[in-house]
Biopython code that builds the backbone (N, CA, C, O; Angstrom):
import numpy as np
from Bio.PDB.StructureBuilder import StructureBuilder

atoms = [
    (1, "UNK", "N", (31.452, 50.878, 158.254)),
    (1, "UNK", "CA", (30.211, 50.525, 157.595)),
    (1, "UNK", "C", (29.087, 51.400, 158.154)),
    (1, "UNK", "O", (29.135, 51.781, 159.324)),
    (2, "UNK", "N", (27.950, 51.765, 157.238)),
    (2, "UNK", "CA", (27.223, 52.482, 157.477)),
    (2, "UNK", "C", (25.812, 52.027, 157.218)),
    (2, "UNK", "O", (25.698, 51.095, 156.421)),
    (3, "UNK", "N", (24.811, 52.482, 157.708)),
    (3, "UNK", "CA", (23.263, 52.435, 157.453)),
    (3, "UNK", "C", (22.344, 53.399, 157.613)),
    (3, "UNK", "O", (22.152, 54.160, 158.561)),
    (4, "UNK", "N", (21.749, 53.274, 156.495)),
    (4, "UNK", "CA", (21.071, 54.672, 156.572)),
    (4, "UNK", "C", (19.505, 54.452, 155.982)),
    (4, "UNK", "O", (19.224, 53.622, 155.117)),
    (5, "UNK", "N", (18.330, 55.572, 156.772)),
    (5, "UNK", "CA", (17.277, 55.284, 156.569)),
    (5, "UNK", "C", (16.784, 56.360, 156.714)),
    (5, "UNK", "O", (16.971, 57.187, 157.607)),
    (6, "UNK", "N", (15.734, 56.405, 155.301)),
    (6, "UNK", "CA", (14.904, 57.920, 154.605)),
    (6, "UNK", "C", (13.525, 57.897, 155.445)),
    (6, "UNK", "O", (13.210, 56.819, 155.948)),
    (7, "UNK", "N", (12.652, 59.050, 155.639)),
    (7, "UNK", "CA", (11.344, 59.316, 156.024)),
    (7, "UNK", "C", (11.461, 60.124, 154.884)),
    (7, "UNK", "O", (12.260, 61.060, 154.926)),
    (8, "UNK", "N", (10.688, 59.886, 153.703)),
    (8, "UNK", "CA", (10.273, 61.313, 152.738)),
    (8, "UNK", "C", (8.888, 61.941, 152.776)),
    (8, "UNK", "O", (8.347, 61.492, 153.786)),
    (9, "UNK", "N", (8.306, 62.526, 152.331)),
    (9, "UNK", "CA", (6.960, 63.707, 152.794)),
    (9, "UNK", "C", (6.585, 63.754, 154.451)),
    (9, "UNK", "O", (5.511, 63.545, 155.014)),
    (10, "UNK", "N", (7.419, 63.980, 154.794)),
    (10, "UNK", "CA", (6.965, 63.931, 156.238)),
    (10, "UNK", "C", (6.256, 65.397, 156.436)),
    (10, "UNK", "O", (6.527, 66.432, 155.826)),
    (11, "UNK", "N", (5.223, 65.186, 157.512)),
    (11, "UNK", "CA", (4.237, 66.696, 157.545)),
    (11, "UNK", "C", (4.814, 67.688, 158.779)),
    (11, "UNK", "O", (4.402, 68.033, 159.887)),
    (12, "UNK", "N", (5.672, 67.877, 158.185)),
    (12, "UNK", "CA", (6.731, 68.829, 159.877)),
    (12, "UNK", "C", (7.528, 70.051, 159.006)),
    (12, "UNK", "O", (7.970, 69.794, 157.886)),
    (13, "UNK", "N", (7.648, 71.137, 159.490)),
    (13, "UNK", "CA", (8.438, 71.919, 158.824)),
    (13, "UNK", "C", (10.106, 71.338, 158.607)),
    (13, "UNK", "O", (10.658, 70.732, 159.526)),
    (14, "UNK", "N", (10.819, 71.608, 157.277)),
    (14, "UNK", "CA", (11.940, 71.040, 157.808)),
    (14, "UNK", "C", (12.982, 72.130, 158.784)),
    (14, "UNK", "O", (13.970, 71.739, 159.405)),
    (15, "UNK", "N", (12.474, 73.601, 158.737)),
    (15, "UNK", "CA", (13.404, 74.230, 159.806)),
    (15, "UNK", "C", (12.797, 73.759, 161.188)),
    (15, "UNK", "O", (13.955, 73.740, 161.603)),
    (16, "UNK", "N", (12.189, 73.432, 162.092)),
    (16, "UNK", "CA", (11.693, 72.434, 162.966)),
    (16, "UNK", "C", (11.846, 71.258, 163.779)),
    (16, "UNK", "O", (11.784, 71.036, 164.988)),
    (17, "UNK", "N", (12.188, 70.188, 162.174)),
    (17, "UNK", "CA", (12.838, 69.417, 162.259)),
    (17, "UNK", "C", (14.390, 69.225, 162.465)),
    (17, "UNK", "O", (15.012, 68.321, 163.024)),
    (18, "UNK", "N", (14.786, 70.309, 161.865)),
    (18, "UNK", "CA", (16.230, 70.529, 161.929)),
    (18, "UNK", "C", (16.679, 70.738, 163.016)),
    (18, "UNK", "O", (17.781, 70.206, 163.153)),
    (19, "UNK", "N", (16.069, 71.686, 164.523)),
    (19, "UNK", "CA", (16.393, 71.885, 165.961)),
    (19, "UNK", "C", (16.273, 70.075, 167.013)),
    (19, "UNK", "O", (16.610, 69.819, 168.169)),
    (20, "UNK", "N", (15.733, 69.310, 166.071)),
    (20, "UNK", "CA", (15.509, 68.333, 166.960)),
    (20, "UNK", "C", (16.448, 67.206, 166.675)),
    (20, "UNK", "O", (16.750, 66.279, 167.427)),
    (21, "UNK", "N", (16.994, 67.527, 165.051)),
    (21, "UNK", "CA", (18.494, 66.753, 164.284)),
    (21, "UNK", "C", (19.335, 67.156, 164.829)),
    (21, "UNK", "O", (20.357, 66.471, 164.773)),
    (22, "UNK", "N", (19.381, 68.138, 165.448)),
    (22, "UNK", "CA", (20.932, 68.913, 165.813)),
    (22, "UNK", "C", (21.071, 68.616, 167.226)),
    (22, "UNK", "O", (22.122, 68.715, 167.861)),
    (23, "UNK", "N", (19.995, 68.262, 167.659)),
    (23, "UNK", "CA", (20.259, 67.869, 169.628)),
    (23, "UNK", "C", (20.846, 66.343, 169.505)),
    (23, "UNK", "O", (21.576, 65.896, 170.389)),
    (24, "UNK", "N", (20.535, 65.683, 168.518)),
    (24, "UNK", "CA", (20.686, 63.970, 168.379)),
    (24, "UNK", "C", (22.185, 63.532, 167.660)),
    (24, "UNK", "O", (22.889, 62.527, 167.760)),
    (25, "UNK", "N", (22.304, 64.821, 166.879)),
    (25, "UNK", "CA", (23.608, 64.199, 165.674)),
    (25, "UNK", "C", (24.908, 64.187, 166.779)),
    (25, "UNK", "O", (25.132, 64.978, 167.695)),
    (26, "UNK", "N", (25.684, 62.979, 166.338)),
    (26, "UNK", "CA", (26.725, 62.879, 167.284)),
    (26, "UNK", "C", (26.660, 61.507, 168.449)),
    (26, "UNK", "O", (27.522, 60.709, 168.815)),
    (27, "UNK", "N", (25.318, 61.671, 168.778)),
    (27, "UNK", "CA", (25.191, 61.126, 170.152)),
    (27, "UNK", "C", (24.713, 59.311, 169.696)),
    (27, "UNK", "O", (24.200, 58.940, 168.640)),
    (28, "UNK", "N", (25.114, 58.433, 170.939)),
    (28, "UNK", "CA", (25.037, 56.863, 170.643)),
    (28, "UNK", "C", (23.546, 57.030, 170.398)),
    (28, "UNK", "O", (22.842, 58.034, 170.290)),
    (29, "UNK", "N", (23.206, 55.307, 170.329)),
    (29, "UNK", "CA", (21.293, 55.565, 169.858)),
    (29, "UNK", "C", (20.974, 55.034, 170.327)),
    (29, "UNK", "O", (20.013, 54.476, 169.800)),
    (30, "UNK", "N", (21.337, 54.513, 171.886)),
    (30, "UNK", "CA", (20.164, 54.862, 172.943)),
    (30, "UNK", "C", (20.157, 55.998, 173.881)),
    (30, "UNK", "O", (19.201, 56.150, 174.641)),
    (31, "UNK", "N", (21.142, 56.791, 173.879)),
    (31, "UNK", "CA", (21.037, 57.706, 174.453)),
    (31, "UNK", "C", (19.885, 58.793, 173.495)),
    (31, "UNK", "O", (18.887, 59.425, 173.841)),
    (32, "UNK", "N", (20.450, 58.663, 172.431)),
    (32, "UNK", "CA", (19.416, 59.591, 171.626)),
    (32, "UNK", "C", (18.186, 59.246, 171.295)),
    (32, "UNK", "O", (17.363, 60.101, 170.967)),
    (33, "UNK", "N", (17.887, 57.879, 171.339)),
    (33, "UNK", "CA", (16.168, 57.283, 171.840)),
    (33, "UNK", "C", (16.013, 57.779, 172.805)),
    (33, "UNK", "O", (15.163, 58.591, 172.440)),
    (34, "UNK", "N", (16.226, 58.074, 174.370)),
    (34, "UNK", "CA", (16.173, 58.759, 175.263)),
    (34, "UNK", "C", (15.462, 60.348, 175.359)),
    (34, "UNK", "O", (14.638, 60.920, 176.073)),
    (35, "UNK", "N", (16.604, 60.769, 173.794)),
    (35, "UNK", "CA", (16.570, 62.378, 173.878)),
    (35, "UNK", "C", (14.750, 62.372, 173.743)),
    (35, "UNK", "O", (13.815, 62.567, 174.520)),
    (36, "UNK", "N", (14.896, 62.060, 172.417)),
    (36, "UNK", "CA", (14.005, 62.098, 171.382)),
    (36, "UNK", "C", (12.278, 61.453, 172.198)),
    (36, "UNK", "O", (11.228, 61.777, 171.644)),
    (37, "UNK", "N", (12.249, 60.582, 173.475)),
    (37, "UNK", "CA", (11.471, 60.661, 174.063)),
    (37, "UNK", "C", (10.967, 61.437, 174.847)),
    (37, "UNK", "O", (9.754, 61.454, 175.056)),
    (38, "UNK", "N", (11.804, 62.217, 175.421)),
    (38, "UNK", "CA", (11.743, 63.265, 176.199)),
    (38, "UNK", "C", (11.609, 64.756, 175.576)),
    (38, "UNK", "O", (11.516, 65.836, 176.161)),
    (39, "UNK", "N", (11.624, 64.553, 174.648)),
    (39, "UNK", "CA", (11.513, 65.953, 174.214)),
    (39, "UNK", "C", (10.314, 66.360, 173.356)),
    (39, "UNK", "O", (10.024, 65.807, 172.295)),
    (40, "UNK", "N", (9.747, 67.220, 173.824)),
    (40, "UNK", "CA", (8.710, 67.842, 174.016)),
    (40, "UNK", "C", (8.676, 68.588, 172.456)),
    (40, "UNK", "O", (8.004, 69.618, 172.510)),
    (41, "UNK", "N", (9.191, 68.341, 171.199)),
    (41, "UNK", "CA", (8.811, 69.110, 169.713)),
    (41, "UNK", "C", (8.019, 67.688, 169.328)),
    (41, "UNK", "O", (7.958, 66.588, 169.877)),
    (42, "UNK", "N", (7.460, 68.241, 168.148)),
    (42, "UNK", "CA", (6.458, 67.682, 167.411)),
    (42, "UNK", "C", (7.633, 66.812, 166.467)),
    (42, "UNK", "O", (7.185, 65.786, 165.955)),
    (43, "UNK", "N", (8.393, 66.975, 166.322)),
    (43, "UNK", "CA", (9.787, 66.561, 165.078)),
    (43, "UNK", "C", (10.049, 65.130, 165.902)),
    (43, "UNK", "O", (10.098, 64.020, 165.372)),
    (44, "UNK", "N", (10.170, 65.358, 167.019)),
    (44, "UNK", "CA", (10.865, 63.865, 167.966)),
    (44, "UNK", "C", (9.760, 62.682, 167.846)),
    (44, "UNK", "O", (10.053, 61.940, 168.784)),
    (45, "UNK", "N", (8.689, 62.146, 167.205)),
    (45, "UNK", "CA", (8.077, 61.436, 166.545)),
    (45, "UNK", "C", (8.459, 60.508, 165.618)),
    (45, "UNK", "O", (8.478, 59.289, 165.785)),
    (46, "UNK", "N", (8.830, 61.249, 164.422)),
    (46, "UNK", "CA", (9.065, 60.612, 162.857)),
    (46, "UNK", "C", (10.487, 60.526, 163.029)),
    (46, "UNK", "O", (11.033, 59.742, 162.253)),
    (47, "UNK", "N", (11.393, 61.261, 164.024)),
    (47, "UNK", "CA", (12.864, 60.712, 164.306)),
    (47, "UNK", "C", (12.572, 59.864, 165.218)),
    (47, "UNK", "O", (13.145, 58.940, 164.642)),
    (48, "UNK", "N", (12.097, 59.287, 166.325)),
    (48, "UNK", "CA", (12.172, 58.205, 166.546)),
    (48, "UNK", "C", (12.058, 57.086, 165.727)),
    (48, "UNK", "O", (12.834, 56.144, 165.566)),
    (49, "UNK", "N", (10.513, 57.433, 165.023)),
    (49, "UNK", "CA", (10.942, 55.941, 164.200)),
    (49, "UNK", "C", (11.775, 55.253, 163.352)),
    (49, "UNK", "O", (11.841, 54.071, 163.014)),
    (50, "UNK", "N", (12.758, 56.815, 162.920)),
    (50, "UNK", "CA", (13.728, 57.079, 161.687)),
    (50, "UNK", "C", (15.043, 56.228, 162.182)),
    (50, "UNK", "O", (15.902, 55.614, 161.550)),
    (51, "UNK", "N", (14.792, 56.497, 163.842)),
    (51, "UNK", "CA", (16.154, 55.659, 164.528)),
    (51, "UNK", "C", (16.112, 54.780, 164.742)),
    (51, "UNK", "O", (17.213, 54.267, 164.945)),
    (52, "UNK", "N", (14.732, 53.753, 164.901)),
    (52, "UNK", "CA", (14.215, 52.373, 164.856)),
    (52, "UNK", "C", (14.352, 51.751, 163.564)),
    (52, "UNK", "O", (14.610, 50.552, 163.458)),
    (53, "UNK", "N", (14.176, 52.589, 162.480)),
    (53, "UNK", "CA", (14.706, 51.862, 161.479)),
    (53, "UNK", "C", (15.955, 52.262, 160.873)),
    (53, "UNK", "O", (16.078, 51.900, 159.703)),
    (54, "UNK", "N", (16.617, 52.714, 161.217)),
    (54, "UNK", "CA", (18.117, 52.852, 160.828)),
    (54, "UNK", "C", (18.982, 52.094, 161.718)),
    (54, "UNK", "O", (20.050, 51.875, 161.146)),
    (55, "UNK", "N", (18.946, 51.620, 162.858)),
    (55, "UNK", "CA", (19.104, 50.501, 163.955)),
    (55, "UNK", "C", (18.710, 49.449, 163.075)),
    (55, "UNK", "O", (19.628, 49.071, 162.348)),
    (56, "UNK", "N", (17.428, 48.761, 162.897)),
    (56, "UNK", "CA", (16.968, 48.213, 162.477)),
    (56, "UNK", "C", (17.722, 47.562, 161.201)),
    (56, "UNK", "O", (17.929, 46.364, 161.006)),
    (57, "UNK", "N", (18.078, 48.657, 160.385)),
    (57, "UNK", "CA", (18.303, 48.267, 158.850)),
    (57, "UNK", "C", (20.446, 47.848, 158.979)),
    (57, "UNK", "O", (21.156, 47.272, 158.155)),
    (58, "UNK", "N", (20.827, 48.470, 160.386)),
    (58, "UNK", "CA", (22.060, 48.187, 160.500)),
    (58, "UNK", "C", (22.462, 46.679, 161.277)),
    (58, "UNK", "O", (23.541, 46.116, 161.467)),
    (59, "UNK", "N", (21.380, 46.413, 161.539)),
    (59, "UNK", "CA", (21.609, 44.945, 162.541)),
    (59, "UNK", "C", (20.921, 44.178, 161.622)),
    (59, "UNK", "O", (20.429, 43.432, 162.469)),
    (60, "UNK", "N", (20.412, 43.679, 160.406)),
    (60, "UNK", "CA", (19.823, 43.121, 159.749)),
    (60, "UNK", "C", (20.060, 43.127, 158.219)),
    (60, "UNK", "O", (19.768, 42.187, 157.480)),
    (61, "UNK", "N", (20.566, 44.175, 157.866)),
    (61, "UNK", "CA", (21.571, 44.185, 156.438)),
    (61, "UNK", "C", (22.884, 44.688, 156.476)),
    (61, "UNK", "O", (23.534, 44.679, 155.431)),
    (62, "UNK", "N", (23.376, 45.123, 157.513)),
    (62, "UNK", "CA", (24.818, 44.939, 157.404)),
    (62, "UNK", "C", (25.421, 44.431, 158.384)),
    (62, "UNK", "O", (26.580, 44.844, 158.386)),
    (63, "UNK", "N", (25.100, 43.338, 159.708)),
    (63, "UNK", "CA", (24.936, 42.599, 160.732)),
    (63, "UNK", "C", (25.971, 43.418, 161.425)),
    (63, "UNK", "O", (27.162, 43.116, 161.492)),
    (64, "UNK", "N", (25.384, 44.537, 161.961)),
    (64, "UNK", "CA", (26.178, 45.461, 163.129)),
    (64, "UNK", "C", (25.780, 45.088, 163.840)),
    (64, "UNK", "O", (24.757, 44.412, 163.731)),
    (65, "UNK", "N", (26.604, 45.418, 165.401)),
    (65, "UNK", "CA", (26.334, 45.486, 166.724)),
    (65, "UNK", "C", (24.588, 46.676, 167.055)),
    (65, "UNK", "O", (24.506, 47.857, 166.715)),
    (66, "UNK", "N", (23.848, 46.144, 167.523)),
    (66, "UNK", "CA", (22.795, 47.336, 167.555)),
    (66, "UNK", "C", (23.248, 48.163, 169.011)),
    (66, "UNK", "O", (22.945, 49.350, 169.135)),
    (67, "UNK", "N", (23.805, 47.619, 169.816)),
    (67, "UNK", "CA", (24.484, 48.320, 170.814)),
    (67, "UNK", "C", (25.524, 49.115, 170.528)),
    (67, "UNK", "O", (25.660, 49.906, 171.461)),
    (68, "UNK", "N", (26.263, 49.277, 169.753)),
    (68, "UNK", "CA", (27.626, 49.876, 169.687)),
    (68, "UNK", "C", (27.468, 50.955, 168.294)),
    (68, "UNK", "O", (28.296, 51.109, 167.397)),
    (69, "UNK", "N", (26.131, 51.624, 168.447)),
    (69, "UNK", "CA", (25.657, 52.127, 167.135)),
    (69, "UNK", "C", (25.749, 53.791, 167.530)),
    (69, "UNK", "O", (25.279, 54.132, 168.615)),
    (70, "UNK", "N", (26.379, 54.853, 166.605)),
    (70, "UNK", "CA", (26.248, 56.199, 166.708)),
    (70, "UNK", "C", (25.513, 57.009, 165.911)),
    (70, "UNK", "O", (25.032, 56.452, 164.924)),
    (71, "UNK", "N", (25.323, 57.966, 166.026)),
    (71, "UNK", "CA", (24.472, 58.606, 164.862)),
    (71, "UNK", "C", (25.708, 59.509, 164.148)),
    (71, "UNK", "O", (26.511, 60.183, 164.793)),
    (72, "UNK", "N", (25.686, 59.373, 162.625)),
    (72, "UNK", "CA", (26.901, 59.875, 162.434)),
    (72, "UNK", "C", (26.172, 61.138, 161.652)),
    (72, "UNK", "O", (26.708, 62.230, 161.840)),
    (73, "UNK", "N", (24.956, 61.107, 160.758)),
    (73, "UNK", "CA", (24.219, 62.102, 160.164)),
    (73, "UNK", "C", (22.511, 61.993, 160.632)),
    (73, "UNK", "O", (21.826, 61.002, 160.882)),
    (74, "UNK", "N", (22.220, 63.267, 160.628)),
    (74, "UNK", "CA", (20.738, 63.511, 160.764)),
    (74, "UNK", "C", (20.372, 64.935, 160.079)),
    (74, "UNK", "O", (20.344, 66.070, 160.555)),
    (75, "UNK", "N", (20.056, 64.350, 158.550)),
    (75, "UNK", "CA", (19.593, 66.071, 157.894)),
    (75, "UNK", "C", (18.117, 66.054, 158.075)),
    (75, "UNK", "O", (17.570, 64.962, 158.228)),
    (76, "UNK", "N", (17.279, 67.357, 158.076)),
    (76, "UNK", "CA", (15.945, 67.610, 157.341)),
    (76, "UNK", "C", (16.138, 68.464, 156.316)),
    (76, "UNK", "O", (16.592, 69.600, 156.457)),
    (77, "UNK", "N", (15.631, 67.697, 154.696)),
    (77, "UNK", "CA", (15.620, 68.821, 153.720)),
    (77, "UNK", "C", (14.594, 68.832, 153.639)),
    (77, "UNK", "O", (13.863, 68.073, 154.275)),
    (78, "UNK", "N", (14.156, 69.804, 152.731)),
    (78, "UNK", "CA", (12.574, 70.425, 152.533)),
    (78, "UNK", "C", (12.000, 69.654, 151.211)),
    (78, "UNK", "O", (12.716, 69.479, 150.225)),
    (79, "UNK", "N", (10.787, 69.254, 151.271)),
    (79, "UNK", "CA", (9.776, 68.517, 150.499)),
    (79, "UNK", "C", (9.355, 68.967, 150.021)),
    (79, "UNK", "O", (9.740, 70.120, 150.219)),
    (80, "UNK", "N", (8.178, 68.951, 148.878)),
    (80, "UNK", "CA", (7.370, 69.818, 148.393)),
    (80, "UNK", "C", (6.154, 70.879, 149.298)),
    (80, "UNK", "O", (5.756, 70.420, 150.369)),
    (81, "UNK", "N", (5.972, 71.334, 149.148)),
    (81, "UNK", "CA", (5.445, 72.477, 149.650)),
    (81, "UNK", "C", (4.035, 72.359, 149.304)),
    (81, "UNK", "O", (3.715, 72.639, 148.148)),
    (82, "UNK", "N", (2.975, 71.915, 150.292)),
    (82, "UNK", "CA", (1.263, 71.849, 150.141)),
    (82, "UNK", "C", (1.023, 73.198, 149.927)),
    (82, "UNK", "O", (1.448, 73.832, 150.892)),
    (83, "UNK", "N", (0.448, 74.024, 148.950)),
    (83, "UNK", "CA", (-0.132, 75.311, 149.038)),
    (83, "UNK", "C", (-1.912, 75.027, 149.329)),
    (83, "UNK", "O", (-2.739, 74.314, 148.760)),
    (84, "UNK", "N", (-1.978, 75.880, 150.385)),
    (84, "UNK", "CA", (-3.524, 75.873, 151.017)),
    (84, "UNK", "C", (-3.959, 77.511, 150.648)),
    (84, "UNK", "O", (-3.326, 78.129, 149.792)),
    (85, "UNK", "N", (-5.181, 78.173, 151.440)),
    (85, "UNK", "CA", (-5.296, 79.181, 151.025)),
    (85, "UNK", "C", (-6.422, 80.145, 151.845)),
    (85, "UNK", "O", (-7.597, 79.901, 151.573)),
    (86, "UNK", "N", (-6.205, 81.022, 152.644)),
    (86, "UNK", "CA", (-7.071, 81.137, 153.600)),
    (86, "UNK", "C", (-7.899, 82.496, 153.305)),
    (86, "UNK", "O", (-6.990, 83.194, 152.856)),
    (87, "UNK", "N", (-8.727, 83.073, 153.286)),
    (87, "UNK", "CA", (-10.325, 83.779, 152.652)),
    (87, "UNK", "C", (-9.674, 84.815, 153.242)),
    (87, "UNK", "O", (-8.987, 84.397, 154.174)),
    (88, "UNK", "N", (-9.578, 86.353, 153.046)),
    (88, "UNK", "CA", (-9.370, 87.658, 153.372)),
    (88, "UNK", "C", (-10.124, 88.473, 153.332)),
    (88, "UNK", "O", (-11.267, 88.048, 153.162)),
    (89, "UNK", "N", (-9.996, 89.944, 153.444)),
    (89, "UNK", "CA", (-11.074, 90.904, 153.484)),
    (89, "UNK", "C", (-11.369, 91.144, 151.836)),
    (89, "UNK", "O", (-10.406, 90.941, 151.096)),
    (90, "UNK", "N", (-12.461, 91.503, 151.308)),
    (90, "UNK", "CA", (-12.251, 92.037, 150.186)),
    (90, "UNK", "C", (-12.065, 90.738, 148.648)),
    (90, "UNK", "O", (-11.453, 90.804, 147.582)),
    (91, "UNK", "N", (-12.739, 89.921, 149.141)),
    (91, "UNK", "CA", (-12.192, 89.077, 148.358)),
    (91, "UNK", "C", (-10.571, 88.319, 147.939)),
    (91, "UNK", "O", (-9.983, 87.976, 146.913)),
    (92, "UNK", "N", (-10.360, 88.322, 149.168)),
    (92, "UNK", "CA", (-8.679, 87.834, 148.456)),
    (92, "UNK", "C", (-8.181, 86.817, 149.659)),
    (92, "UNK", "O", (-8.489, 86.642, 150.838)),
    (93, "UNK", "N", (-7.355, 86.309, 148.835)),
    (93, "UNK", "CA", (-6.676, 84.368, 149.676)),
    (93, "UNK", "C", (-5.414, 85.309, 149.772)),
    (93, "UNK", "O", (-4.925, 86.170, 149.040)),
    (94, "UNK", "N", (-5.034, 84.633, 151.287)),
    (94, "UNK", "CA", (-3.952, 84.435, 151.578)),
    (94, "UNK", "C", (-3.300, 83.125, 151.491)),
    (94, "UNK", "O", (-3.999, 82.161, 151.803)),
    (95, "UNK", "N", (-1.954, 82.887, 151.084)),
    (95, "UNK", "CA", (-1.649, 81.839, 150.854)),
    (95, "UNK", "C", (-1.078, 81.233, 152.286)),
    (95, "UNK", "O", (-0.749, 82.054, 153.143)),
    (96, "UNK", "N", (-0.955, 79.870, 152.558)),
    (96, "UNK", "CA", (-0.324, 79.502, 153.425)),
    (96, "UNK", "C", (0.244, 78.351, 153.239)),
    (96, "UNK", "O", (-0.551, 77.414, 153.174)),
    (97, "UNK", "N", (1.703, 78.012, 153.095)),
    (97, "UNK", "CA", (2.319, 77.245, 152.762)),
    (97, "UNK", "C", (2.563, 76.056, 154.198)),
    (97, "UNK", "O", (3.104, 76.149, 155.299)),
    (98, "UNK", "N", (1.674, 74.730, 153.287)),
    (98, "UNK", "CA", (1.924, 73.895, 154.655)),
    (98, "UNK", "C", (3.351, 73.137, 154.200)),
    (98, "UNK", "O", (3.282, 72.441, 153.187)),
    (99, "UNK", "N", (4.638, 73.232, 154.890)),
    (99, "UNK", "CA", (5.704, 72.778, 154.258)),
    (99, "UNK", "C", (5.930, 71.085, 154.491)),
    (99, "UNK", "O", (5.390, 70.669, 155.516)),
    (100, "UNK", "N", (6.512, 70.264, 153.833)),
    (100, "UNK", "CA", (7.169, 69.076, 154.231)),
    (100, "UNK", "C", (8.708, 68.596, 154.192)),
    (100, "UNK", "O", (9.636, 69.112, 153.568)),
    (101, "UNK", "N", (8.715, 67.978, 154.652)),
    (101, "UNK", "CA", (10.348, 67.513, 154.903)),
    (101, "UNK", "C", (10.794, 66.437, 154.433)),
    (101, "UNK", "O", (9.852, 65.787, 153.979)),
    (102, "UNK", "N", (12.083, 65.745, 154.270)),
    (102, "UNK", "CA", (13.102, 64.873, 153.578)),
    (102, "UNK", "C", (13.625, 64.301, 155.013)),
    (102, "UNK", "O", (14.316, 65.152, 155.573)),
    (103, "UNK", "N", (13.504, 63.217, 155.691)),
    (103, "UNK", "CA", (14.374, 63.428, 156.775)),
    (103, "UNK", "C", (15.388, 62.190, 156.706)),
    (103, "UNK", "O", (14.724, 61.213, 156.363)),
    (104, "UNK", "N", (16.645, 61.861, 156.881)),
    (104, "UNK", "CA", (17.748, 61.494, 156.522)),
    (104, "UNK", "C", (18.504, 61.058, 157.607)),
    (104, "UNK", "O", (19.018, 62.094, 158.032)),
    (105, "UNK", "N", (18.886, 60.099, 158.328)),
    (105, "UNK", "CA", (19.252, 59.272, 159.201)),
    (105, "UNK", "C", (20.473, 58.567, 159.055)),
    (105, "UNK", "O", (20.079, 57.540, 158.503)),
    (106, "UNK", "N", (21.698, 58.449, 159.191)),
    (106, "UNK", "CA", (23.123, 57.236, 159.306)),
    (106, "UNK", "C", (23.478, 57.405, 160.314)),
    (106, "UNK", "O", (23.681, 58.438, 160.953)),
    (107, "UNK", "N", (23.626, 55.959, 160.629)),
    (107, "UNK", "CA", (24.144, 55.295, 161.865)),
    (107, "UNK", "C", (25.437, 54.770, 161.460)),
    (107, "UNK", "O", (25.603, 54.208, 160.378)),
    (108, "UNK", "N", (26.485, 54.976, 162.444)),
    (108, "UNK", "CA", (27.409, 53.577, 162.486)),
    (108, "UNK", "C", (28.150, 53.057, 163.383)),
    (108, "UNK", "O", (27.779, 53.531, 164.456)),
    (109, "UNK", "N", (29.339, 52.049, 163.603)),
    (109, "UNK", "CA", (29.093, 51.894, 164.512)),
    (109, "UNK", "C", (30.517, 52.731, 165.219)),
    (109, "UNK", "O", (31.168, 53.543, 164.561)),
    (110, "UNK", "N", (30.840, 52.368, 166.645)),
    (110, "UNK", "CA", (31.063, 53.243, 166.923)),
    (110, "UNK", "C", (33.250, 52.470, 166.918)),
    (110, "UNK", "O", (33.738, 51.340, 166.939)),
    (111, "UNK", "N", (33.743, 53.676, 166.885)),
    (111, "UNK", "CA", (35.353, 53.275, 166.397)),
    (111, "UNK", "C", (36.509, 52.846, 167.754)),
    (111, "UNK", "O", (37.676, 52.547, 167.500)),
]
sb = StructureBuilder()
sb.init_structure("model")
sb.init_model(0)
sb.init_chain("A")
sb.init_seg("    ")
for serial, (resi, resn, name, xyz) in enumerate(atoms, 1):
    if name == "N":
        sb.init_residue(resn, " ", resi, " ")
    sb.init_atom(name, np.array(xyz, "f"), 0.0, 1.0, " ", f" {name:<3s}", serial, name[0])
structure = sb.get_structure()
């Protein structure tokens, strides 16, 4: 059995996000609450809370063990794309794409 829990428009690049999915995927979820405190990216934020509620949503709609819980997936896909636009020489914008992310969370428990 599985549980799984979305963050959508999140304001983080998703290549970014993706270095801080790839240290966590695999690992139990308190060890990876652990990681994710300690680590020093801007991404380990909105995955913490992503793991509070994917914990959350596995001990309360599918009455898992919240102790005996793994992370079995952690994607970031890419969101829509904020276009901003910054003043140049000569009259002309540079564009600057502020990107967002999809971020994607399953837990289960462990075999």
């Amino acid at each position: 059995m599985e549980a799984t829990a979305k963050a959508k428009y999140v304001r983080i690049s998703p290549r970014k996000a993706q270095i801080v999915c790839e240290l966590i995927k695999g690992k139990d979820t308190k060890y990876a609450e652990a990681i994710l405190r300690n680590t020093p990216k801007a991404a380990s934020e909105p995955l913490l809370k992503l793991l509070k509620s994917a914990c959350a949503n596995a001990e309360n709609n599918n009455e898992m063990d919240p102790d005996n819980l793994v992370i079995t997936e952690c994607i970031a896909t890419a969101g829509p794309i904020l276009k901003r636009g910054q003043p140049r020489a000569h009259g002309r914008m540079f564009r600057i794409n502020k990107r967002t992310s999809h971020l994607t969370m399953t837990v289960a428990e462990k075999e």
